[in-house]
C-alpha atoms as one frame of an Amber mdcrd trajectory, in Angstrom:
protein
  88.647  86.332 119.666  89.522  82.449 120.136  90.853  81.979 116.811  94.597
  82.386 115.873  96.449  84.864 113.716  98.857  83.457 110.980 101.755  86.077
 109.941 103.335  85.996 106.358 106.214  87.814 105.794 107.783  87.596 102.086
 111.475  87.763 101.920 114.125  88.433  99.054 117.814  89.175 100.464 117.344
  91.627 103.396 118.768  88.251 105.788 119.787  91.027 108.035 116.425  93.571
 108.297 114.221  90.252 108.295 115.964  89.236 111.768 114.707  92.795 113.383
 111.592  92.194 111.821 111.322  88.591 113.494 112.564  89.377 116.484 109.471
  91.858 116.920 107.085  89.670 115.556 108.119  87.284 118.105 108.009  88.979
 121.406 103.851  89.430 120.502 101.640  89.467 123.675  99.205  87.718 121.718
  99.897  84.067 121.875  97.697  82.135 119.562  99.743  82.841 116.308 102.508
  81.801 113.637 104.953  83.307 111.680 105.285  82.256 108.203 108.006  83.455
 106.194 108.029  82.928 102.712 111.847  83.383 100.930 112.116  84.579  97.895
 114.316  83.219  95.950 117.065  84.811  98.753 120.657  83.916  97.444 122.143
  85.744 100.947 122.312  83.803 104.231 118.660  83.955 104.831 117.848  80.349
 104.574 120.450  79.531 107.433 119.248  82.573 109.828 115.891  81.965 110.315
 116.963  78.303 110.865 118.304  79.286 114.096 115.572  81.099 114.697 113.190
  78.965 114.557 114.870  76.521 117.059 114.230  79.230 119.993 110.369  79.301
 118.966 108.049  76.743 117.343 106.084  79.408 116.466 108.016  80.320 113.291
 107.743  78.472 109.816 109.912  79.006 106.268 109.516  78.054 103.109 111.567
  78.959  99.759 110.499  79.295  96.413 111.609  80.133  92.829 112.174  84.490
  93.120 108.151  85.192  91.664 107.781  88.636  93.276 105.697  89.330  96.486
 102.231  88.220  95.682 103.765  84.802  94.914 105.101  84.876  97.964 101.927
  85.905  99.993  99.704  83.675  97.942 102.208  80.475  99.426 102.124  81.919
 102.752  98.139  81.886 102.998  97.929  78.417 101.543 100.154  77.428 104.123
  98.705  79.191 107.134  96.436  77.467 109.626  94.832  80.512 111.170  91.172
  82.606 110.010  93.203  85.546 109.932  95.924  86.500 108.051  97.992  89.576
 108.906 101.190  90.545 106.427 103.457  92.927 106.992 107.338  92.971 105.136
 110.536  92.218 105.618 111.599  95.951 106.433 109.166  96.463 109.350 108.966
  96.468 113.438 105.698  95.938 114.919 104.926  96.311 118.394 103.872  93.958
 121.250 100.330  94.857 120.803 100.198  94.580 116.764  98.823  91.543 116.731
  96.790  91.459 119.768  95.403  94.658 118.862  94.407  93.388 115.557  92.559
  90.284 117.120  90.244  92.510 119.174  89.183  94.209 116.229  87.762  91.146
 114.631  86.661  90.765 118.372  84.403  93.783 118.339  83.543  94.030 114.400
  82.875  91.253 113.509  81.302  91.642 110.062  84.474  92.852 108.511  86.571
  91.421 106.295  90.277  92.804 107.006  91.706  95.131 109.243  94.944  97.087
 108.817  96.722 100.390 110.580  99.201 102.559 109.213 103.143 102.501 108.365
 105.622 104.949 110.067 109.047 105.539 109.440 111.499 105.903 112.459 111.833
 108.498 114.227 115.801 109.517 113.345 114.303 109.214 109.595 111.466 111.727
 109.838 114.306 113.836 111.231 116.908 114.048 109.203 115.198 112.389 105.362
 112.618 114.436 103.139 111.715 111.443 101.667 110.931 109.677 104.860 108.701
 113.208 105.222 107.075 112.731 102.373 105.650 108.678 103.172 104.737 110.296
 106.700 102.910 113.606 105.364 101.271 111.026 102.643 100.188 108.858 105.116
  98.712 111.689 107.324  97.037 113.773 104.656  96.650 111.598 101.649  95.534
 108.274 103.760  93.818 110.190 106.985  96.163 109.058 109.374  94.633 109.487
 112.583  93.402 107.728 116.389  90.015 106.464 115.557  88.691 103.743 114.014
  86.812 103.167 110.607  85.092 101.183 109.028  84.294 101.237 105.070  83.077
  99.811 101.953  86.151 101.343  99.833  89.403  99.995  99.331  91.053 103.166
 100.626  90.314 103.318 104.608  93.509 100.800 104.746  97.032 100.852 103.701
  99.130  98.681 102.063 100.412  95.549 102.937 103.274  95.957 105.395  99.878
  96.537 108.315  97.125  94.680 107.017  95.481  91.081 107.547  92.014  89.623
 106.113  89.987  86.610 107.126  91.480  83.960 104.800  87.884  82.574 104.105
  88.257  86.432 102.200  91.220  86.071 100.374  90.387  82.564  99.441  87.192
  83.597  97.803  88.784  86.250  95.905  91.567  83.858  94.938  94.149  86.311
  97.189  96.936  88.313  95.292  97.184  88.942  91.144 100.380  86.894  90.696
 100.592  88.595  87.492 101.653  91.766  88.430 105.247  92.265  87.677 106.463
  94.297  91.031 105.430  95.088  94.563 102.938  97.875  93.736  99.892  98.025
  93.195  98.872  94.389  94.222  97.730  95.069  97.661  95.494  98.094  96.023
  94.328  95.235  93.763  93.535  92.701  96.401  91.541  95.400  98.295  89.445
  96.270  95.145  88.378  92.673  94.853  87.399  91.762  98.279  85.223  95.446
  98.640  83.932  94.724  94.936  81.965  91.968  96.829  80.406  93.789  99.576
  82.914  93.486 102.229  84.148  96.254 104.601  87.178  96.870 105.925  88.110
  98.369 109.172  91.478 100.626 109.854  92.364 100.439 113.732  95.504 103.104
 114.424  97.918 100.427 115.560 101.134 101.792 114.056 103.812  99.551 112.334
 107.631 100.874 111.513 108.986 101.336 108.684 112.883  99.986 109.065 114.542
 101.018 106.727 117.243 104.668 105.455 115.172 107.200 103.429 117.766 108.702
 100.604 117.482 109.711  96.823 118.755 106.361  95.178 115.881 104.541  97.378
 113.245 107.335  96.691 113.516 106.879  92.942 113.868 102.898  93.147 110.639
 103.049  94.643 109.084 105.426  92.081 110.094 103.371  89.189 108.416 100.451
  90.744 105.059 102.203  91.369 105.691 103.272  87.932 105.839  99.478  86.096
 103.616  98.167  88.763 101.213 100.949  88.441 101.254 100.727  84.496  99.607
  96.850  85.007  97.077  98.094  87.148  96.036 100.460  85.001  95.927  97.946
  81.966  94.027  95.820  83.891  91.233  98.114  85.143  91.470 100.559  82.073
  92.466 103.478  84.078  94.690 106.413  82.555  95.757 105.940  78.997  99.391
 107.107  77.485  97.766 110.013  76.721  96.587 111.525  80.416  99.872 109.957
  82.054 101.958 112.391  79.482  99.999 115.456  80.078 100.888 114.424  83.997
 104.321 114.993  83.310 104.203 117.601  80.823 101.939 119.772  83.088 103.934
 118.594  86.564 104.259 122.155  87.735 100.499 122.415  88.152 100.789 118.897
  90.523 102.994 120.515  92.420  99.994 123.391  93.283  97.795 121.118  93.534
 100.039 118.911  95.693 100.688 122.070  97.989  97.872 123.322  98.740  96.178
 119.575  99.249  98.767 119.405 102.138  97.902 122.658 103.077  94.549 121.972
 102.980  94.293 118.453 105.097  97.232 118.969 107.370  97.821 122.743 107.794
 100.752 123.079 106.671 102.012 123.765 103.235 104.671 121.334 103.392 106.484
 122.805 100.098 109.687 120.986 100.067 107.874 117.723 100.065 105.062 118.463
  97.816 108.583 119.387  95.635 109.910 115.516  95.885 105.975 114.240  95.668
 106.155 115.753  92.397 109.641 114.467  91.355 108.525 111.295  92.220 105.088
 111.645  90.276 107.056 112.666  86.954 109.599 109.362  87.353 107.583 106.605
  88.159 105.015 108.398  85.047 107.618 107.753  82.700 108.262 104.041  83.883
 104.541 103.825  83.307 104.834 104.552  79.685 107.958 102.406  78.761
């Protein structure tokens, strides 16, 4: 692949977790690349730290902005990159040596697809010690088919989210790249997929593995729910999926998710996974009621 790969990384006040993330994303065996990152709104140090930064490596570019959520931020990033491909991943990640090298030979060898992504990991002391940090592993495993070989599809779902993905910007130009309408970080990346597979494309999932950087605990867990849950509640407005009505006989009839939950584990990973499918459901119930506020 002789074309280059341009990296956008939004920021908003995580100064400190953006360095590790930088610091990976600059020791890349690949070497045709840059690094865009795209603040925020920050009010921390984070203007002054990548600064410094960037004077041990040209390869590394910043811009700030008004705060206007995450696909504002992405949308800047791909108008300012100079690459055919765009990879993203966030502010709270580690990639490896290979991410982006790994990435380019996919375009390299399937070439008729228009992104390719892996799949999101938390650390290792996390899946030890965190059920929620469980629970994004066992979801990514059973839920998202987490696995060593490659595929390719016509359906939005072969890929994860944003924090190990990139497109061909030709792709996200044509689709007019991320709803800058949608009021949190969830659901836009699902969006963005829909769009560019809604015109034929494919996508291709390659098992290069990204970390996830950050603690798993309860106060996170349900910050995260109540996101999905006002993020999720404009995606469904906008594609007319799941009234009032269905999301409150979700909640209402929660213990039956839970059975459903648990033996869905059971079925795709073996294991019944009980205490998980238990915070799955928790989760469920909370970011359902965000959805109907």
């Amino acid at each position: 692949m002789k074309q280059g790969i341009s990296v956008v990384v939004p920021t908003h006040n995580r100064a400190e977790r953006l360095m590790a993330t930088l610091e990976s994303l600059l020791k890349q065996k690949f070497k045709n690349y840059e690094v865009i990152v795209v603040d925020d709104g920050s009010t921390d140090d984070t203007g002054k730290r990548v600064a410094a930064l960037a004077k041990k490596s040209n390869m590394l570019r910043y811009f700030k902005e008004r705060q206007g959520g995450p696909a504002v931020a992405r949308n800047l990033g791909i108008r300012k990159s100079k690459n055919e491909i765009v990879a993203f991943t966030d502010d709270d990640c580690l990639v490896p040596p290979d991410w982006l090298a790994r990435l380019a030979d996919a375009y390299g060898r399937f070439p008729e697809v228009a992104g390719v992504g892996g799949y999101l990991k938390p650390r290792d002391d996390e899946l030890k010690r965190s059920l929620f940090a469980q629970l994004e592993w066992v979801e990514a495993v059973c839920t998202y088919g987490v696995d060593m070989e490659e595929k390719i599809s016509g359906e939005e779902g072969v890929v994860g989210g944003t924090a190990n993905m990139s497109y061909r910007k030709s792709v996200l130009e044509e689709v007019g790249g991320f709803d800058e309408n949608f009021p949190w970080a969830a659901g836009e990346d699902v969006d963005l997929k829909i769009r560019i597979v809604g015109k034929g494309n494919k996508l291709l999932y390659t098992p290069v593995e990204v970390v996830h950087n950050r603690e798993y605990d309860l106060k996170g867990f349900l910050a995260q729910a109540r996101t999905r849950g006002l993020g999720g509640a404009y995606f469904r407005a906008k594609y007319g999926r799941e009234n009032k009505v269905v999301l409150l006989l979700k909640i209402v009839l929660s213990p039956l998710l839970f059975l459903k939950t648990s033996f869905e584990y059971k079925r795709k990973c073996g294991s019944w996974h009980v205490r998980v499918a238990i915070i799955k459901t928790i989760g469920v119930i909370y970011s359902g009621i965000y959805s109907l506020l």
